[in-house]
N, C-alpha and C positions, 0 to 999 in steps of 0.2 A: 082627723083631717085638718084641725086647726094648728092645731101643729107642725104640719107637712106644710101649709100652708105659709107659716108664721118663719120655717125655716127657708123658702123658697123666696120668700120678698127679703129676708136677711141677704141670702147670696143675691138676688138682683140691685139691693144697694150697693153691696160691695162689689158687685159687677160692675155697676156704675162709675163710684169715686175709681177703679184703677182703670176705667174707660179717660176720666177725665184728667187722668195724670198721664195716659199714656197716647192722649189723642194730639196735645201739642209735638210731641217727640215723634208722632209716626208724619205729622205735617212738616215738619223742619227735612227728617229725611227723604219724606216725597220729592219735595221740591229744592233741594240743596244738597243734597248725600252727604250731608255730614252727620256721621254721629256723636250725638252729643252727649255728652258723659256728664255736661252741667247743667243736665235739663233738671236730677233732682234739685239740685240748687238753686236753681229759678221757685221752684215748688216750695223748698222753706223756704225764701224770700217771702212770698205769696203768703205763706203760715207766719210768718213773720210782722206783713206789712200790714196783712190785714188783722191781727193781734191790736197792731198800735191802732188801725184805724178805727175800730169799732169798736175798741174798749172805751172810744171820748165818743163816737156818735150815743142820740138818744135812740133805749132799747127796742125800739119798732122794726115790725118786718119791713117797712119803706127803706130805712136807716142800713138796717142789713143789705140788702139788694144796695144802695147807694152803694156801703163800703165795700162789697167784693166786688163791685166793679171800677172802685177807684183802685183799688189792688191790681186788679187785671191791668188794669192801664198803667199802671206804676212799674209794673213787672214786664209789661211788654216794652216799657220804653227803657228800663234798662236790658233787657235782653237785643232792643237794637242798637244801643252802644258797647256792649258784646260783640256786638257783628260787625258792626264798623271797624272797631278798634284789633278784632283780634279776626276772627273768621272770615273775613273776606279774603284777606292772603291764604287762606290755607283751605278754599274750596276745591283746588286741584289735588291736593297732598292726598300721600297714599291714606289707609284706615288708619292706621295706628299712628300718625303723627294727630290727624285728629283729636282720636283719644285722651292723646297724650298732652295737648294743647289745652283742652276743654277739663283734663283732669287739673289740670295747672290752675284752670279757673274756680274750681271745686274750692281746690286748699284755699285760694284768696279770699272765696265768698263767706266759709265759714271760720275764718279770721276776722271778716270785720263782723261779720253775723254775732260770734261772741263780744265783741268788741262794745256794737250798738245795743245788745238786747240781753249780754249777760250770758252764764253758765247754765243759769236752770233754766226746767222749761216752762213755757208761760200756758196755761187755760185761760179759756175764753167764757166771763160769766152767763149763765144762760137764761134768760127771761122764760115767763111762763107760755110765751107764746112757742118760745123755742123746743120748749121741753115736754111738748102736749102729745098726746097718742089720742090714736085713731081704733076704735072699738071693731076688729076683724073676728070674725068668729066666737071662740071664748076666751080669747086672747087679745093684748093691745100691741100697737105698734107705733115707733115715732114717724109722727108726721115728718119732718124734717126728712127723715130718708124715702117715705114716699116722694117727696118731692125730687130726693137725689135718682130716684128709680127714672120718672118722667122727664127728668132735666138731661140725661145723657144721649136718648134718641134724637131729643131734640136738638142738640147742640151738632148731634153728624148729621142728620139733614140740614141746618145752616149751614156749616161744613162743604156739605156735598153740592150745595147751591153756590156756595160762594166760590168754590174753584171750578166750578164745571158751565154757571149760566151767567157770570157778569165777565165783562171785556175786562179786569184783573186777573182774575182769573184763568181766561184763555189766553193773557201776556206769561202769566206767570208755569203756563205749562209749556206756553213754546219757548219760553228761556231755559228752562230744563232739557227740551229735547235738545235746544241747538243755540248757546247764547249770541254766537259766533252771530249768526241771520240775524236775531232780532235786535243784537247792536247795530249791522247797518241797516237794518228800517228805521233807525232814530231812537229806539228805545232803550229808554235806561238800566241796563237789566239788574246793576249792582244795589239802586233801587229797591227793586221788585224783590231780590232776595231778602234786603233789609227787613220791606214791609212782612215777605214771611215768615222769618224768623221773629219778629217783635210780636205774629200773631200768634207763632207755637210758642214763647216766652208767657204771654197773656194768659193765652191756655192754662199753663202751669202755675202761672198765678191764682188763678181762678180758682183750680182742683187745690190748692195748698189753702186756700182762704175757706172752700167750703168745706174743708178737713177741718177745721177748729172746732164747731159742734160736736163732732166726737172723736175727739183728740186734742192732741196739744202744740204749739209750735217748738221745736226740740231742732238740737242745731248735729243731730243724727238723723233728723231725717231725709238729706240728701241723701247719702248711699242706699237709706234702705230701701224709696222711692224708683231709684232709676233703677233698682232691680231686677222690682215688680214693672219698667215701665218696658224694661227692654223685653224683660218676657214677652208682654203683651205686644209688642209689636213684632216680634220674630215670631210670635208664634203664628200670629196672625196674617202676615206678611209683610216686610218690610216698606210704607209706602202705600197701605193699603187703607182706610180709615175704615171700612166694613169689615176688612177683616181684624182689625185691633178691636172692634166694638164687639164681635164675634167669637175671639179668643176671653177679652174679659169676661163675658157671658159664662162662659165655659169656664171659666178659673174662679170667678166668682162663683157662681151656683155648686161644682163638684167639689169647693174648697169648704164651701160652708157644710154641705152634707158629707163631706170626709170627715169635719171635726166632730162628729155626731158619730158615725160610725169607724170611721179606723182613725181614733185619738195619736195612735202612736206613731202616726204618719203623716201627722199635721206640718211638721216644716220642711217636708218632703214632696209634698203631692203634687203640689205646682211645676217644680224642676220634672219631674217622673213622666208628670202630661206635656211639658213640653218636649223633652228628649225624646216619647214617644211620636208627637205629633212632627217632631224635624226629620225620624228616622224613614219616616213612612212619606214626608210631602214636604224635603229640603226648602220651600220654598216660602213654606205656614199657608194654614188654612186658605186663603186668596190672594196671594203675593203670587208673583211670575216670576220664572227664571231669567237671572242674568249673569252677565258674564263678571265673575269676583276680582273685585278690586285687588291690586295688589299689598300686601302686608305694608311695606316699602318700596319708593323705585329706588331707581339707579343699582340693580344688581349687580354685583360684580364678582368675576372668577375669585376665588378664595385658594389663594395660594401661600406660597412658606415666608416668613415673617422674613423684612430684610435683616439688613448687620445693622443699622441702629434699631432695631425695635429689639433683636435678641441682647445689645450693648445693656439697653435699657433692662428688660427683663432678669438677667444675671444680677444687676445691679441692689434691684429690686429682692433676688432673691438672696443677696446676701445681708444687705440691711436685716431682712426678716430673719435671718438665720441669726443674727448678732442679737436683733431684740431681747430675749428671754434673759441675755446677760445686762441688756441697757434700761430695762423696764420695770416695772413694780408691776404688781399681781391686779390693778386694773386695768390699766393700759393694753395690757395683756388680752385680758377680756374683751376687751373693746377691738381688739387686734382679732381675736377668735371670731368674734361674730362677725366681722370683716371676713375673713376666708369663709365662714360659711355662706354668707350672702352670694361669696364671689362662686362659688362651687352653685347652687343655688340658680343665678344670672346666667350663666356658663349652660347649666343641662335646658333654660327653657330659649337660649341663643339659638341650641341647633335647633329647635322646631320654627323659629320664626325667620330665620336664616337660611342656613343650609335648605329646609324643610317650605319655608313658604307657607308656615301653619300658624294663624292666630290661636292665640290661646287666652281666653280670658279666667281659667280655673288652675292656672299651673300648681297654685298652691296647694291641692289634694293629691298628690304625689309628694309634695312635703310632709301635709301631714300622717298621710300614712306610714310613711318612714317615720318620724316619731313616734309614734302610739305604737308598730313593731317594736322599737328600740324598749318603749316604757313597758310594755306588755313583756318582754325576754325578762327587764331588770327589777318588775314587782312583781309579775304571777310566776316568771318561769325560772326565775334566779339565775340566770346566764350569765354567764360575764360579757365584759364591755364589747369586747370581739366579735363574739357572736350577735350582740342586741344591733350592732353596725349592720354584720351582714344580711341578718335579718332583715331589714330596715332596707337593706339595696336592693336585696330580691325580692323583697316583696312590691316594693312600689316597680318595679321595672317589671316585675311579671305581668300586675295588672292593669299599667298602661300600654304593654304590648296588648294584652286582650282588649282595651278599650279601643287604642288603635286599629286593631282588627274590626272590629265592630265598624267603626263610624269612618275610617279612611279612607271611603268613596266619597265623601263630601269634603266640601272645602269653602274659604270666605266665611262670611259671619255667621251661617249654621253648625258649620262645625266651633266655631267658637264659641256659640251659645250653649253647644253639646258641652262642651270642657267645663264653661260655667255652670252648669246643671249639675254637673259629676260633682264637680267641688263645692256645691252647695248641699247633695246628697251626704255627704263624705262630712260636712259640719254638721248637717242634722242629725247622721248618725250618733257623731260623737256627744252631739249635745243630751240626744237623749235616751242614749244606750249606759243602762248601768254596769256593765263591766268595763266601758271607757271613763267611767265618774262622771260621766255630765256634763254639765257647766262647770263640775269642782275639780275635773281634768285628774290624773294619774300623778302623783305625787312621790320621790325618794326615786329618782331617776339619778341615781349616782355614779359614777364613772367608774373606775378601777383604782387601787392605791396607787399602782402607779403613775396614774393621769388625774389624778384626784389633784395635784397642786396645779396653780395658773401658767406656771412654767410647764411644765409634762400636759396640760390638754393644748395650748396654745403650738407644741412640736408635733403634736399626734396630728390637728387641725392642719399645721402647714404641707404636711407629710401630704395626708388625705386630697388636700386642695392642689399641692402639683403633681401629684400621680394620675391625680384627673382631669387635669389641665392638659396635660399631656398625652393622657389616654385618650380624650376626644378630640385630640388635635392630629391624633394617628389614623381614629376614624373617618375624619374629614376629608385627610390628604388620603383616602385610600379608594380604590373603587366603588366602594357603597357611598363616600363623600360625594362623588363623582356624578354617581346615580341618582342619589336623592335629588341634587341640585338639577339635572338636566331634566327630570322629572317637573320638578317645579318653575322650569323656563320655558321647557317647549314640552307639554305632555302631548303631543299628539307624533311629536318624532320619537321622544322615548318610549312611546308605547310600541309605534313603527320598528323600532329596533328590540324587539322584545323586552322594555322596562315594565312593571308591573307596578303603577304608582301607588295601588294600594296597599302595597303588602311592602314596600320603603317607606310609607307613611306611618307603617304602624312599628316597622323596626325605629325610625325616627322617636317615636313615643315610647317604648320600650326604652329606650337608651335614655332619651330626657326624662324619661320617669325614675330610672336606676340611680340618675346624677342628683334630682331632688329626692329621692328618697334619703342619701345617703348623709345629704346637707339637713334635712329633719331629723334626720335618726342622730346626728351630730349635736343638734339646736336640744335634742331633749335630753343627752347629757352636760352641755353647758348648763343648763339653764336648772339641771334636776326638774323639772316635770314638764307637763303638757296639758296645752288647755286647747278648745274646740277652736278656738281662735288661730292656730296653727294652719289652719283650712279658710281661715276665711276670705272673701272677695280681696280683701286690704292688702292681705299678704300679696297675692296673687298679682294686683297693680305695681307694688313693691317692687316685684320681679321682673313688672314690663317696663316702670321705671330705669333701673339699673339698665338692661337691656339697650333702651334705645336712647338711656345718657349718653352709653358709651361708643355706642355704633350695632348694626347690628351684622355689617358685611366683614365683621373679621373676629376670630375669636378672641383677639385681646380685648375689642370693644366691652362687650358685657365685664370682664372682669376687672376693668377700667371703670366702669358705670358702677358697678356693685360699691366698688372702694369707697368712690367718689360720694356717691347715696348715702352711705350709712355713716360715712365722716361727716358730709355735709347734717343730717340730722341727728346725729348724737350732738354735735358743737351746736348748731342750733336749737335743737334741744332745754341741752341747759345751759344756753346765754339767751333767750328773750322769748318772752312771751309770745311774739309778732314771729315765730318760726315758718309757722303753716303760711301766711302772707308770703316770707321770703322767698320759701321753698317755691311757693306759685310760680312768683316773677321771675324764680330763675329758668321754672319748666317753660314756660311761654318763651321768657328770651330765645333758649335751646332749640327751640321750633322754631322761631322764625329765622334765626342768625346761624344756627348747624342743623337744619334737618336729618346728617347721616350721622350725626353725634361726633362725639369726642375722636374716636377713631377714623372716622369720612375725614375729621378737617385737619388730622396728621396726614392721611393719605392724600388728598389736595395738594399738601403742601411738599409732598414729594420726599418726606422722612420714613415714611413705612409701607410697609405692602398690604 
């Protein structure tokens, strides 16, 4: 029983600390609809600031409380110079410019993060007060997380007082339903949002500061944080702080008693319960439906490229045809992984495009095409041809089937679905022995005849405009046609007999075929494959290029790919201060081209 016991207050801690990293993020969204992709980043701040703070106060529990609440505070006032400076222009912008914005602020944070506090990661020493247990049964347990257990109810009843029974509060909801009214009653609403956001900033200070006890401040822990934070709020409901308290609950307690009983399923279980709990109640455990933002506005007909964009394109494809004779065997490379990217950018455009489908997981259709390809070229000895086509059909089979599945939903449940997949899809790899693990599939070689940098760089270009052009034939066709009208007006497409489900999941199908085939590529460049092929990184990678380049025309993305992986290989390796650059320029891009590279050719009346 003490056991049962000693396990059930473990997952109510860790119920907790992901209540309290994921309670600021579901307040920011309550009352601002933005999603904030730099909430983990606020969070190692927090691990950060309160490192410095409290490693110079004296060791006393008073001393502690001081310093994580000078953190808090430290952390909420930079997250409302955040908001000034960057989010308040971009409260109306569709989801993904958000994203994309806030992603922007990601890279800045931890560039100066390394900058101010170093590569490694820093512990927090712990006095005997900190490190005391408490006598439960026949077993002990740390004080400290007793206290994290009772500290997280109490914090959503402050919570649930402070928006629901002080006149802040009741400002701060009618500026959500309607800013328009409570501007002319005299209220300041740009204000009111500030104040909120610096208090889900604080938040996340807080939960990063009381994460040092057990843990460490690590300049990783932004992505892995807003992971775990977005789970908890999707699953719980978007908006909802009962329900985020009540999703952690549930993630904590089955996650702890999952690593007890099915070991082999520990970096799975959470994605599993949440894919379950979106399939069954789109909306998470107490969230309410509403009507889905769109991916991006300003849609527009997608039709045939004019005479200067094909002038350009020829252009373009003759230069690349000359290269192999003008280049040396790295440039080359660097050219290769450019068309894959661009093939890549290209299969996850039509979903977010043509499709009107967020995807936050595109990357598990990449890796699946690889680990096919490496799987044909170590267990099953194929040659290069077949480990490709393997590699197409397999990813394009089973995101037609995952399509089927989940293409009655749409908006950020099903985006959160696609991130579960491809979070399932790296744990598999991480800890299935027939995919190596961590130490990934290795002697992923090509063919003799593509084996030089010249022969894979002519194979890669071949590959990349047959399928430039093959989904460019798809688009201009009546299923192009459908899909889009589908995604404008579903309620006339349906009236005319369109069946948006089952174009949702041909849509998938097809972006899965196109990343498959650019993974199955990536793992003969490169000779092998590692779980990281799948991971969240890549995936943002992909939404990067995407909507550098535009996302209402198909040269966009393959324009953003270029652009991406040029700008971060040359960045790369000329300067340390990369990650900073790369920020400033994501931010610029959003504020100064929201429809990317290709909106502000078409603006300017050079392309279609």
């Amino acid at each position: 029983m003490s056991v049962f016991l000693n396990e059930l207050l473990t997952g109510l801690a860790g119920a907790s600390t992901l209540f309290l990293v994921a309670a600021g993020l579901t307040v920011i969204f309550g009352v601002t609809r933005v999603i904030n992709f730099a909430h983990g980043s606020l969070f190692m701040l927090g691990a950060y600031i309160g490192w410095s703070v409290l490693t110079r106060l004296p060791p006393g529990p008073i001393w502690f409380v001081l310093g994580v609440l000078a953190t808090a505070a430290c952390v909420g006032a930079i997250g409302a110079a955040v908001e000034m400076t960057l989010l308040r222009r971009i409260y109306r912008a569709p989801v993904l410019l958000q994203l994309l914005a806030t992603y922007g602020v990601v890279l800045i944070v931890r560039n100066l993060a390394q900058v101010a506090w170093g590569p490694e990661d820093l512990a927090l020493p712990r006095p005997k007060w900190l490190s005391a247990s408490l006598a439960i049964g026949h077993s002990e347990f740390p004080r400290f997380e007793l206290i994290l257990i009772a500290l997280a109810p109490a914090l959503l009843g402050l919570l649930w007082l402070l928006l629901t029974r002080t006149r802040w509060g009741t400002l701060v909801r009618a500026a959500t339903c309607d800013r328009e009214m409570v501007a002319a009653l005299g209220v300041g609403h740009r204000w009111l949002f500030t104040s909120v956001f610096a208090l889900g900033a604080a938040l996340a200070g807080l939960g990063g500061a009381l994460a040092l006890p057990q843990g460490t401040a690590s300049l990783h822990l932004d992505m892995q944080v807003v992971t775990d934070a977005f789970v908890v709020v999707v699953m719980g409901g978007m908006g909802s702080l009962p329900g985020a308290y009540v999703a952690a609950l549930l993630i904590g307690v089955l996650r702890t008693f999952g690593i007890v009983l099915l070991p082999g399923l520990t970096l799975v279980f959470v994605f599993l319960l949440m894919a379950l709990v979106l399939l069954v109640r789109p909306q998470g455990l107490l969230g309410r439906l509403e009507a889905d933002s769109p991916a991006l506005a300003g849609a527009v007909p997608l039709r045939a490229s004019g005479p200067a964009l094909r002038a350009a394109a020829v252009a373009l494809l003759a230069g690349a045809l000359a290269a192999p004779w003008l280049l040396g065997p790295f440039p080359l490379a660097v050219l290769s992984e450019g068309l894959i990217a661009l093939l890549f950018a290209l299969s996850l455009g039509v979903l977010i495009g043509p499709g009107g489908i967020i995807s936050f997981g595109h990357a598990a259709w990449f890796g699946i095409g690889a680990y096919a390809a490496a799987i044909a070229a170590t267990a099953l000895h194929l040659p290069m041809a077949a480990g490709l086509a393997l590699g197409f059909v397999l990813a394009g089979v089973l995101a037609l089937g995952f399509g089927a599945l989940v293409g009655r939903l749409g908006g950020i449940s099903l985006a959160m679905l696609t991130l579960a997949f491809a979070e399932i899809v790296w744990a598999t790899a991480m800890q299935s022995p027939l995919l190596g693990g961590d130490n990934g599939l290795l002697g992923v070689w090509p063919d003799a005849w593509a084996a030089s940098a010249r022969g894979f760089y002519l194979l890669t270009l071949a590959l990349a405009v047959a399928g430039t052009l093959a989904l460019r034939r798809v688009l201009l066709s009546p299923f192009g046609f459908a899909l889009r009208a589908a995604r404008d007006s579903p309620m006339r497409a349906a009236a005319i007999g369109l069946d948006a489900a089952r174009l949702r999941a041909a849509a998938f199908g097809l972006a899965g075929a196109g990343a498959g085939l650019a993974g199955a590529l990536s793992a003969y460049s490169k000779g092998s494959v590692f779980p990281d092929m799948a991971s969240v990184d890549r995936s943002i990678d992909a939404l990067l290029m995407v909507l550098l380049g535009g996302i209402h025309t198909l040269s966009g993305p393959a324009f953003g790919a270029l652009l991406y992986t040029g700008l971060y290989d040359l960045l790369l390796n000329a300067t340390e201060w990369w990650r900073l650059i790369l920020g400033l320029a994501i931010v610029v891009l959003v504020l100064a081209m929201p429809q990317g590279l290709a909106g502000l050719w078409r603006r300017e009346g050079r392309a279609a």
